[in-house]
C-alpha positions, 0 to 999 in steps of 0.5 A, spaced: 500 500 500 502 507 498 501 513 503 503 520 501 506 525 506 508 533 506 515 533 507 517 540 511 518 545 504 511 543 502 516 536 498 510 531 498 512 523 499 510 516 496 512 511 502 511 504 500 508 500 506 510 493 506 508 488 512 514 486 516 517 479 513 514 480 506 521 483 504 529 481 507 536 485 506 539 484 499 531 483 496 530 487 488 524 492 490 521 496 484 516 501 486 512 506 481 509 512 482 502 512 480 502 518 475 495 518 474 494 520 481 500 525 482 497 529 476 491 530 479 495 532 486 499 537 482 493 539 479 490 542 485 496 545 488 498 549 483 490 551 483 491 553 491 497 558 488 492 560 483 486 561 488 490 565 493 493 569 489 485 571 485 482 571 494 488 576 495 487 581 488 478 580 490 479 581 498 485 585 501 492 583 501 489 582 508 488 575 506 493 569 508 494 562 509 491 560 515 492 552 513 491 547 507 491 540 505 491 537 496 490 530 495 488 527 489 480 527 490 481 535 491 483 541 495 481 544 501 484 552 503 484 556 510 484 563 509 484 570 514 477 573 512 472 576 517 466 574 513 462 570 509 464 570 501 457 573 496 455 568 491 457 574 487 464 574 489 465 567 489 463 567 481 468 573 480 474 569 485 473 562 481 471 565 474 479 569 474 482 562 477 479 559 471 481 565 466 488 564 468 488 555 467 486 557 460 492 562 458 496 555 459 503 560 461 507 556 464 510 555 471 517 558 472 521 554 478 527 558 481 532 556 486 534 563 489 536 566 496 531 567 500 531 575 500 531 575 494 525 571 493 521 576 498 524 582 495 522 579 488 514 580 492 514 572 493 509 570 499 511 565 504 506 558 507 504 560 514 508 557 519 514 554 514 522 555 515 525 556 509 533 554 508 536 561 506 536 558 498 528 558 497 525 554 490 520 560 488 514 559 484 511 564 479 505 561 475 498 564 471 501 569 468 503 576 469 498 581 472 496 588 469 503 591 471 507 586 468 509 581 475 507 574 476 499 572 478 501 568 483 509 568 486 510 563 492 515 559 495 514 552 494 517 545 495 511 542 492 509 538 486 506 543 481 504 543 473 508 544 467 503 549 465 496 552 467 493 549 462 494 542 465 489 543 471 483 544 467 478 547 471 477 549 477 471 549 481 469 551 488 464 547 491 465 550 498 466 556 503 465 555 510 467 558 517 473 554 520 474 559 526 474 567 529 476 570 522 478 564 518 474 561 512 475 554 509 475 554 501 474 547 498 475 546 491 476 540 485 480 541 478 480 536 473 477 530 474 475 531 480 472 538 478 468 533 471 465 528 476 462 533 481 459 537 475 457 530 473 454 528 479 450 536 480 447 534 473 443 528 474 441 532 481 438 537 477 435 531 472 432 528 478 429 534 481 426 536 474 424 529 473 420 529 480 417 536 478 415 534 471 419 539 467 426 540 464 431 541 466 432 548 464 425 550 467 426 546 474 428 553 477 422 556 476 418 551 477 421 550 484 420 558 485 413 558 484 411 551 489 415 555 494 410 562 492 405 557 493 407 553 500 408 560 503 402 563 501 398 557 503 402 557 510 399 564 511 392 562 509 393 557 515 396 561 519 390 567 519 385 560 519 389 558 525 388 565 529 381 567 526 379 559 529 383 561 536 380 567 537 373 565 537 372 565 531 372 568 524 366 574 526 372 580 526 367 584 529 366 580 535 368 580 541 372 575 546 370 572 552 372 576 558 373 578 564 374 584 569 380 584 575 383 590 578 378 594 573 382 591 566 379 587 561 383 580 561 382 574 556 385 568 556 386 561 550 390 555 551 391 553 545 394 546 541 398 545 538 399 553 535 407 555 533 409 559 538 411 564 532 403 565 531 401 567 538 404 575 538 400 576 530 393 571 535 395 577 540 394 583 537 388 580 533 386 579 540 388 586 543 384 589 537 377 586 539 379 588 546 380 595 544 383 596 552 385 590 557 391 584 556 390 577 553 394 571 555 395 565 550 398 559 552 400 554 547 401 546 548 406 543 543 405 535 541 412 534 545 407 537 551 412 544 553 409 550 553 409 557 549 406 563 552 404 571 551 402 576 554 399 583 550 397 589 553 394 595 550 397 601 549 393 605 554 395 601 559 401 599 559 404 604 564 400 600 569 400 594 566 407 590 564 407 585 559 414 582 562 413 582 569 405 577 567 409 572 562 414 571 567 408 570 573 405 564 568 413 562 566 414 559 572 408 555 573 410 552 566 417 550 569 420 556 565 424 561 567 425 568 565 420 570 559 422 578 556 419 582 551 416 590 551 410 592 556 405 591 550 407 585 548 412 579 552 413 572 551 417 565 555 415 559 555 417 552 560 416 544 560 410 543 563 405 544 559 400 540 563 401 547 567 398 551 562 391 553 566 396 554 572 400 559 567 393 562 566 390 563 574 399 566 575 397 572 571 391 573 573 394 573 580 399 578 578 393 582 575 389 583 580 395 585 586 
C-alpha cells in the first residue's frame, strides 16, 4: 500500500508500506509512482497558488494562509477573512482562477536566496522555515503591471503549465474559526465528476417536478410562492379559529380584575411564532385590557404571551405577567416590551396554572 506525506518545504512523499517479513536485506524492490494520481495532486496545488493569489487581488492583501491540505480527490484552503464570501464574489474569485488555467503560461521554478525571493514580492506558507536558498514559484501569468499572478515559495509538486489543471471549481466556503474561512475546491477530474454528479441532481429534481431541466428553477420558485402563501392562509385560519372565531367584529370572552379587561386561550398545538400576530388580533377586539395565550406543543412544553394595550401599559407590564405564568410552566425568565412579552417552560400540563399566575399578578 502507498501513503503520501508533506515533507517540511511543502516536498510531498510516496512511502511504500510493506508488512514486516514480506521483504529481507539484499531483496530487488521496484516501486512506481502512480502518475495518474500525482497529476491530479499537482493539479490542485498549483490551483491553491492560483486561488490565493485571485482571494488576495478580490479581498485585501489582508488575506493569508491560515492552513491547507491537496490530495488527489481535491483541495481544501484556510484563509484570514472576517466574513462570509457573496455568491457574487465567489463567481468573480473562481471565474479569474479559471481565466488564468486557460492562458496555459507556464510555471517558472527558481532556486534563489531567500531575500531575494521576498524582495522579488514572493509570499511565504504560514508557519514554514525556509533554508536561506528558497525554490520560488511564479505561475498564471503576469498581472496588469507586468509581475507574476501568483509568486510563492514552494517545495511542492506543481504543473508544467496552467493549462494542465483544467478547471477549477469551488464547491465550498465555510467558517473554520474567529476570522478564518475554509475554501474547498476540485480541478480536473475531480472538478468533471462533481459537475457530473450536480447534473443528474438537477435531472432528478426536474424529473420529480415534471419539467426540464432548464425550467426546474422556476418551477421550484413558484411551489415555494405557493407553500408560503398557503402557510399564511393557515396561519390567519389558525388565529381567526383561536380567537373565537372568524366574526372580526366580535368580541372575546372576558373578564374584569383590578378594573382591566383580561382574556385568556390555551391553545394546541399553535407555533409559538403565531401567538404575538393571535395577540394583537386579540388586543384589537379588546380595544383596552391584556390577553394571555398559552400554547401546548405535541412534545407537551409550553409557549406563552402576554399583550397589553397601549393605554395601559404604564400600569400594566407585559414582562413582569409572562414571567408570573413562566414559572408555573417550569420556565424561567420570559422578556419582551410592556405591550407585548413572551417565555415559555416544560410543563405544559401547567398551562391553566400559567393562566390563574397572571391573573394573580393582575389583580395585586
Amino acid at each position: 500500500m502507498t501513503d503520501t506525506q508533506k515533507k517540511p518545504g511543502g516536498v510531498f512523499v510516496h512511502i511504500c508500506k510493506v508488512a514486516e517479513g514480506d521483504i529481507k536485506t539484499g531483496d530487488t524492490v521496484e516501486m512506481q509512482i502512480d502518475v495518474s494520481r500525482r497529476n491530479d495532486i499537482r493539479a490542485n496545488h498549483s490551483a491553491t497558488h492560483l486561488l490565493h493569489a485571485a482571494l488576495r487581488r478580490h479581498l485585501g492583501k489582508h488575506v493569508a494562509q491560515k492552513g491547507s491540505q491537496v490530495t488527489a480527490d481535491r483541495l481544501r484552503f484556510d484563509i484570514s477573512h472576517t466574513g462570509a464570501l457573496t455568491d457574487k464574489e465567489l463567481v468573480v474569485i473562481e471565474g479569474e482562477v479559471n481565466d488564468r488555467i486557460r492562458l496555459n503560461a507556464g510555471v517558472t521554478t527558481r532556486l534563489m536566496p531567500i531575500d531575494d525571493a521576498k524582495a522579488a514580492g514572493a509570499i511565504a506558507m504560514f508557519g514554514e522555515k525556509y533554508d536561506e536558498e528558497v525554490r520560488v514559484l511564479a505561475m498564471g501569468g503576469e498581472d496588469e503591471e507586468g509581475n507574476p499572478y501568483s509568486i510563492e515559495l514552494c517545495g511542492g509538486t506543481h504543473v508544467k503549465r496552467m493549462g494542465d489543471i483544467g478547471v477549477l471549481r469551488i464547491v465550498s466556503d465555510s467558517a473554520l474559526a474567529a476570522g478564518v474561512r475554509r475554501i474547498e475546491a476540485v480541478t480536473g477530474r475531480g472538478a468533471l465528476a462533481y459537475m457530473a454528479e450536480q447534473e443528474e441532481r438537477l435531472k432528478a429534481i426536474a424529473t420529480a417536478l415534471k419539467a426540464a431541466p432548464a425550467e426546474a428553477v422556476q418551477r421550484v420558485e413558484a411551489l415555494v410562492a405557493d407553500k408560503r402563501k398557503l402557510e399564511k392562509d393557515v396561519a390567519d385560519l389558525r388565529r381567526k379559529l383561536a380567537a373565537g372565531g372568524g366574526n372580526a367584529a366580535e368580541a372575546p370572552e372576558t373578564k374584569e380584575l383590578n378594573g382591566i379587561k383580561f382574556t385568556a386561550r390555551v391553545l394546541q398545538g399553535v407555533p409559538a411564532g403565531d401567538l404575538k400576530p393571535l395577540a394583537d388580533d386579540i388586543k384589537g377586539k379588546l380595544g383596552s385590557g391584556v390577553v394571555a395565550l398559552v400554547s401546548i406543543a405535541e412534545d407537551g412544553k409550553a409557549s406563552l404571551v402576554v399583550g397589553v394595550t397601549k393605554d395601559l401599559t404604564e400600569k400594566v407590564d407585559a414582562v413582569k405577567l409572562v414571567r408570573a405564568g413562566a414559572e408555573k410552566l417550569g420556565g424561567k425568565g420570559g422578556g419582551g416590551r410592556p405591550d407585548m412579552a413572551q417565555a415559555g417552560g416544560p410543563e405544559g400540563g401547567k398551562a391553566n396554572d400559567a393562566v390563574t399566575a397572571i391573573e394573580a399578578a393582575l389583580a395585586v
